[in-house]
SEZAMI-615628 format. One record per residue (C-alpha): residue in three letters; chain; x, y, z. Coordinates in steps of 0.001 Angstrom, whole numbers, padded with zeros to 6 digits, always signed. Layout:
// SEZAMI-615628
[site Ala, A, [X, Y, Z]],
...
END
This chain:
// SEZAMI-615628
[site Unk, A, [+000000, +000000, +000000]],
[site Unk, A, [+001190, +003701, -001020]],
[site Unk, A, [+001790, +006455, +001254]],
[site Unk, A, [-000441, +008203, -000354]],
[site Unk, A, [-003261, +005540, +000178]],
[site Unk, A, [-002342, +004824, +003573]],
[site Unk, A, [-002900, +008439, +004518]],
[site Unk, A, [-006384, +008945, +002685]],
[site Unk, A, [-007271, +005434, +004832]],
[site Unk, A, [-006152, +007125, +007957]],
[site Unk, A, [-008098, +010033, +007092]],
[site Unk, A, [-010898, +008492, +006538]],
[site Unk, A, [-010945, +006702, +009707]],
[site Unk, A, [-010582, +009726, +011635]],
[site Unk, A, [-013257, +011606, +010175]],
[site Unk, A, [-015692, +008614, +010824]],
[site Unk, A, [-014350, +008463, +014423]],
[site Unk, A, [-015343, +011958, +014576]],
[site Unk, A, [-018505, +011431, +013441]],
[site Unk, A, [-019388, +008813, +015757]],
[site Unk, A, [-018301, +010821, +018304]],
[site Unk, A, [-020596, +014152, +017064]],
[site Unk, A, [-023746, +011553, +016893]],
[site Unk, A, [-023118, +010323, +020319]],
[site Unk, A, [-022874, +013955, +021886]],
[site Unk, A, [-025881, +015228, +019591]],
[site Unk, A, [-028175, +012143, +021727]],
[site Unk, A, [-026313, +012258, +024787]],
[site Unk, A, [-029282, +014751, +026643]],
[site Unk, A, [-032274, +012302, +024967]],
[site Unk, A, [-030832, +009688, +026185]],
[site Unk, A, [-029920, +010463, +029845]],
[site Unk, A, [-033924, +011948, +029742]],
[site Unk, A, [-034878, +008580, +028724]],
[site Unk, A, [-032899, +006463, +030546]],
[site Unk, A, [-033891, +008202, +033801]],
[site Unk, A, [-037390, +008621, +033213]],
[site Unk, A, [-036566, +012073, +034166]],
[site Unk, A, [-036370, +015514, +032358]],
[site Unk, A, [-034953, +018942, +034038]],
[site Unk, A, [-036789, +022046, +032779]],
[site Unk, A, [-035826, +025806, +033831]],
[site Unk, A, [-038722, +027642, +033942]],
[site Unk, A, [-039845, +030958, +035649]],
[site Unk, A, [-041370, +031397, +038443]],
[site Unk, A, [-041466, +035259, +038531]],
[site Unk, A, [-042973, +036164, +035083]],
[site Unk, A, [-047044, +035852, +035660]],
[site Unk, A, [-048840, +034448, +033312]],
[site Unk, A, [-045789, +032499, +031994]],
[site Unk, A, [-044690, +031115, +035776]],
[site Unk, A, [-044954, +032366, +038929]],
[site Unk, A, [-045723, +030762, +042153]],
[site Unk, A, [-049465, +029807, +043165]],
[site Unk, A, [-051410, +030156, +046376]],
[site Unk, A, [-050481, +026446, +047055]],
[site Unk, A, [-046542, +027667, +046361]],
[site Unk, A, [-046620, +025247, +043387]],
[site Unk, A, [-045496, +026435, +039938]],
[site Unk, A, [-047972, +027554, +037450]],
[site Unk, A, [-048561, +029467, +034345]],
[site Unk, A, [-048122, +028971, +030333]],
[site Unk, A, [-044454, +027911, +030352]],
[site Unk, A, [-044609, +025342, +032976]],
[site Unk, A, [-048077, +024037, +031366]],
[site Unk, A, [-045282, +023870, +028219]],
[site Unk, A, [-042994, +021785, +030295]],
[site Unk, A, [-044828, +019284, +031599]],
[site Unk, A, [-046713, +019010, +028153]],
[site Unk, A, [-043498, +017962, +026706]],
[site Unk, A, [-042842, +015194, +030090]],
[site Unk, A, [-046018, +013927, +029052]],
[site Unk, A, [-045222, +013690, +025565]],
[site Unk, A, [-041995, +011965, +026417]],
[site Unk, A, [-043315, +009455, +029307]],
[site Unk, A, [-041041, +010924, +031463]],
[site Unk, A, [-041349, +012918, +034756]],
[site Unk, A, [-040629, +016422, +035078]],
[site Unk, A, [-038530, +018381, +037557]],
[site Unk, A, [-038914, +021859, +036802]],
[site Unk, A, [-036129, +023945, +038042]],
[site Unk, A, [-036926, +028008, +038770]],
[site Unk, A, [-034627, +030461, +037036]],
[site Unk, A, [-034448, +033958, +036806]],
[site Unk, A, [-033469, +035923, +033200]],
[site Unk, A, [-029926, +036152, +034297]],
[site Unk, A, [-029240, +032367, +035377]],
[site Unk, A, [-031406, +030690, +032616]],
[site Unk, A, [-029251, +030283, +029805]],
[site Unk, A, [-026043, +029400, +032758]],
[site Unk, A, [-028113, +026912, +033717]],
[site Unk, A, [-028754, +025139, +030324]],
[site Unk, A, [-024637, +025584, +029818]],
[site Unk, A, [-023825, +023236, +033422]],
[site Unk, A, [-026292, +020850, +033066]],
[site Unk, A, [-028320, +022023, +035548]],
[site Unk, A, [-031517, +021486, +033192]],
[site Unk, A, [-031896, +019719, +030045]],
[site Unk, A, [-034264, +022080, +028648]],
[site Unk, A, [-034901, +026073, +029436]],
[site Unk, A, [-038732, +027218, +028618]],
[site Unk, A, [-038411, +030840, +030432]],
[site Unk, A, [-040006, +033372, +027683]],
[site Unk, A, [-036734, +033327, +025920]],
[site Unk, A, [-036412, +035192, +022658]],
[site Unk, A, [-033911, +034462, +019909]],
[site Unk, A, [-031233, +036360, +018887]],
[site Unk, A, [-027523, +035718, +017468]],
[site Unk, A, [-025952, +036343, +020368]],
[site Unk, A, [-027553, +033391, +022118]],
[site Unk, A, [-027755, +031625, +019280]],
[site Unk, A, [-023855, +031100, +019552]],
[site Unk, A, [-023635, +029726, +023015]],
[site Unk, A, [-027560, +027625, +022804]],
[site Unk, A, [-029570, +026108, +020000]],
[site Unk, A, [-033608, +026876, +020226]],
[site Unk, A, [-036382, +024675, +019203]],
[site Unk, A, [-039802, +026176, +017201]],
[site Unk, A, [-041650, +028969, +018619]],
[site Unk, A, [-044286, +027716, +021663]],
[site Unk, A, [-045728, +030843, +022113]],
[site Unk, A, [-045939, +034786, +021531]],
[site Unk, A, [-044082, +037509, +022996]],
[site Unk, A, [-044302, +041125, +022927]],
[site Unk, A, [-042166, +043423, +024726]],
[site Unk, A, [-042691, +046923, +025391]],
[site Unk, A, [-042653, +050473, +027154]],
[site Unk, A, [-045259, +051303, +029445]],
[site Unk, A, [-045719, +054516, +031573]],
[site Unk, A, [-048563, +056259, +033309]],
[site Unk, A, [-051312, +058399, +030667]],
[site Unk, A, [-050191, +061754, +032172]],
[site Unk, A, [-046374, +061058, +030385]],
[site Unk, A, [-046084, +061727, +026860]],
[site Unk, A, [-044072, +059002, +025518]],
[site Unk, A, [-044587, +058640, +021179]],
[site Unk, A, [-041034, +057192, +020581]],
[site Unk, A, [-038745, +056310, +022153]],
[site Unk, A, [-036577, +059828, +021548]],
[site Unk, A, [-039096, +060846, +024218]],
[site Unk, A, [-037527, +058708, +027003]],
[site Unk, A, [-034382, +061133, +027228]],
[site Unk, A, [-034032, +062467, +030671]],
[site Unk, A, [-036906, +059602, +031923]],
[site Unk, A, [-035888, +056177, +034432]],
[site Unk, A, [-037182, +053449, +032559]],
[site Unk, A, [-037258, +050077, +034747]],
[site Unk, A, [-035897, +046672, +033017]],
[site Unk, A, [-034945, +043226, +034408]],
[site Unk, A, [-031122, +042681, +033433]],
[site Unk, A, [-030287, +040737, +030818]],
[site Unk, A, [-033944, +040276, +029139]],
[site Unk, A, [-034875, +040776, +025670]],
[site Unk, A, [-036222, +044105, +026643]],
[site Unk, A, [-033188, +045102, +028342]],
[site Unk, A, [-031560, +044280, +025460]],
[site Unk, A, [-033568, +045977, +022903]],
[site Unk, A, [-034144, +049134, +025081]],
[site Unk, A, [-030356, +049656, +025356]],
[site Unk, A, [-030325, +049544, +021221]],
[site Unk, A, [-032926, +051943, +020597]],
[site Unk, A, [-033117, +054645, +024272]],
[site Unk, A, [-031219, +057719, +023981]],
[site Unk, A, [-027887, +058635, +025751]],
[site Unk, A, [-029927, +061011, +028622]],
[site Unk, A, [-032022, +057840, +029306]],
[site Unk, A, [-031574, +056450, +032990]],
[site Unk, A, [-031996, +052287, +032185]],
[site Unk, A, [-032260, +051268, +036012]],
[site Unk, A, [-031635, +047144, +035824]],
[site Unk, A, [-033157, +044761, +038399]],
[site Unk, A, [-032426, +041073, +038889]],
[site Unk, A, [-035351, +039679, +038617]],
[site Unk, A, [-039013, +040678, +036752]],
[site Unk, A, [-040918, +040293, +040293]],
[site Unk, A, [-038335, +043681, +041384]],
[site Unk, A, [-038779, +045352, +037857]],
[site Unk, A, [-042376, +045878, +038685]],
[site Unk, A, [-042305, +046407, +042187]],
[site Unk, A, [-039745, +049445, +041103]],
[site Unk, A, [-042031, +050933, +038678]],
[site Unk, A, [-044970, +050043, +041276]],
[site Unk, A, [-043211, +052175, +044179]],
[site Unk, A, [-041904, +055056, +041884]],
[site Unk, A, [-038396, +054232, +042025]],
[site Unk, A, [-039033, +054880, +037623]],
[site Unk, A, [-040936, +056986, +035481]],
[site Unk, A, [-041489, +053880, +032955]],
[site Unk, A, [-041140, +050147, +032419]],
[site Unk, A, [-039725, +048168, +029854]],
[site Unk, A, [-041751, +044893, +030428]],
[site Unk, A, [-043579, +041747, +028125]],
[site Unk, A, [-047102, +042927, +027286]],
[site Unk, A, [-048419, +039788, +029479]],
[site Unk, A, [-046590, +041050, +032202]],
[site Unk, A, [-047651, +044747, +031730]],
[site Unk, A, [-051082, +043709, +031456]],
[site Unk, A, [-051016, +041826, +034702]],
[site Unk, A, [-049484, +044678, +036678]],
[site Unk, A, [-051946, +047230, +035731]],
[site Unk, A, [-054885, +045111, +036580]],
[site Unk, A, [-053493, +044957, +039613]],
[site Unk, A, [-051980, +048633, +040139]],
[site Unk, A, [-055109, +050272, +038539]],
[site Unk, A, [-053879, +053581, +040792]],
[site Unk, A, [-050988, +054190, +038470]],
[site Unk, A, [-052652, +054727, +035459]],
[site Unk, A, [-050028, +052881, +033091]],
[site Unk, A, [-050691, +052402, +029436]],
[site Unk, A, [-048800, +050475, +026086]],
[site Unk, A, [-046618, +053604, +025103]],
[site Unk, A, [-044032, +051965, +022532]],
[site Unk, A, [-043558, +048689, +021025]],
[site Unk, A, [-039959, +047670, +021708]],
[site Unk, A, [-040609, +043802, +019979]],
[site Unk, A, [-042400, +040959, +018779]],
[site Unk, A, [-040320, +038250, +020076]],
[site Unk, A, [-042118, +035318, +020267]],
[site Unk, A, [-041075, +032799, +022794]],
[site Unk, A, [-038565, +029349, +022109]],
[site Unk, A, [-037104, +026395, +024468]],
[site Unk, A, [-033945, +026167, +024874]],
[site Unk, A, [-031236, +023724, +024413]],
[site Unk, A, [-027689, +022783, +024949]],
[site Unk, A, [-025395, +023316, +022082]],
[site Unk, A, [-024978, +020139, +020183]],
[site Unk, A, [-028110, +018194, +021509]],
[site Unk, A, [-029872, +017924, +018214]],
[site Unk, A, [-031795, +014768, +019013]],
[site Unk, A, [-033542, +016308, +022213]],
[site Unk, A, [-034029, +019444, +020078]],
[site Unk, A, [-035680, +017232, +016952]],
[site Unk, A, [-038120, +015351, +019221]],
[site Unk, A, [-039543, +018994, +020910]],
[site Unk, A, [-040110, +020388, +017661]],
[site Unk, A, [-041919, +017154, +016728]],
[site Unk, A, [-043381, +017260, +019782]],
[site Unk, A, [-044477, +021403, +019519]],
[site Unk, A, [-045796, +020669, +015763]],
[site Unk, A, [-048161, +018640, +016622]],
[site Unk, A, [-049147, +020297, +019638]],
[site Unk, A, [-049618, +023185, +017158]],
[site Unk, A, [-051429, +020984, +014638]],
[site Unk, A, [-054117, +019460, +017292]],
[site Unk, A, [-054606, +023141, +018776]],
[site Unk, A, [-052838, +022310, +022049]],
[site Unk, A, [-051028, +025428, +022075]],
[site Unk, A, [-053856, +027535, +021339]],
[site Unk, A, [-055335, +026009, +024144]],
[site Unk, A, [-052790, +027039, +026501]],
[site Unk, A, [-052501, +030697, +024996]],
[site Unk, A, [-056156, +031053, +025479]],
[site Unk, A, [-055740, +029908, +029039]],
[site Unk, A, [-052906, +032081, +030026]],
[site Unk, A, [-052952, +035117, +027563]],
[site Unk, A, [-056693, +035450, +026987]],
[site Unk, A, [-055739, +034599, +022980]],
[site Unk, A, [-054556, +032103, +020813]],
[site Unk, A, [-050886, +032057, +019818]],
[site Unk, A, [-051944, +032723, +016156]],
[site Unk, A, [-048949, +031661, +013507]],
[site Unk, A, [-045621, +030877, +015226]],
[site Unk, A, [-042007, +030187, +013320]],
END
């Protein structure tokens, strides 16, 4: 045998080695959720009507409907594990969950550290300030406090598109976002318009209203780089729940609407 032959054999070898190995890692999540019987899910539990904590302290809300939708789907049990914006993605990174279904938009910056699965649900974010406050764009938020939990879509969007004078005060959490713009500690609130709708309800003293659409980001699940099989099966998994009206189901129950047409 040639050189030449021996070193395209070698080659060859290696790059089905690696293969093997890229196949293995891609089911490695599917099948430790399998094997165990057993699948971790970060969800919220400070983001009413997507999770927050019930008057029996249990979970509740759209997302963790979504989660243990897909444990049922699967035939395996789910242990849903609380997150905050900040920690959610972290999470999905060490293992600590196998999937993250936490209203998390999609952009390319998390697109290089995750991979997402098909839209579940929709997700608008916006500005919100009492009637008395003219705010018509967002030019008009120069000189204003405009409350936003760190590290959110909206935080991220608002910090694109507020002006220099703008004061962006960042909380850790959504539950603190509100309660700032609740006691006054800002003049507006960059918030989802599930949240915002929640908090007025509920604050009817303030006055808020929808001032300026910051985005439409409808909602994906998470999951670790790599893990295509787990990622395959939820989409199969969210198409048909979008095919027998499932979803619509549990937009209706949670958001008063159905989640209309999804990516």
């Amino acid at each position: 045998m040639t050189f030449t032959k021996r070193l395209l054999m070698a080659s060859t070898i290696s790059l089905a080695a690696l293969s093997a190995m890229s196949t293995a890692h891609a089911q490695a999540a599917l099948d430790g959720v399998m094997k165990n019987k057993l699948i971790k899910i970060a969800v919220p539990t400070d983001f009413p009507p997507y999770g927050f904590v019930g008057v029996d302290l249990k979970p509740q809300g759209l997302d963790v409907d979504m989660a243990n939708y897909i444990g049922s789907k699967l035939g395996v049990k789910v242990e849903l594990v609380p997150v905050t914006s900040a920690n959610r993605i972290p999470y999905l990174q060490t293992k600590k969950a196998d999937l993250v279904i936490s209203t998390l938009g999609k952009n390319a910056e998390r697109e290089a550290v995750i991979d997402f699965t098909a839209a579940y649900s929709p997700f608008f974010q916006a500005v919100y300030a009492p009637k008395s406050m003219t705010i018509t764009g967002f030019a008009d938020l120069a000189g204003k406090s405009v409350a936003v939990t760190r590290g959110a879509i909206e935080d991220q969007e608002l910090t694109k598109v507020a002006p220099p004078t703008a004061d962006i005060k960042r909380f850790e959490d959504n539950n603190t976002t509100v309660s700032a713009f609740v006691s006054g500690q800002s003049q507006a609130i960059a918030t989802g318009v599930s949240v915002a709708d929640n908090m007025i309800k509920r604050n009817p003293q303030l006055g808020a209203e929808f001032k300026v659409l910051l985005k439409d980001s409808p909602n994906f699940i998470g999951v670790a780089k790599g893990e295509d099989a787990l990622r395959l099966k939820v989409n199969e998994i969210i198409a048909a729940a979008k095919t027998s009206g499932d979803i619509d189901a549990m937009a209706k129950k949670w958001l008063g609407r159905p989640a209309g047409t999804l990516p």
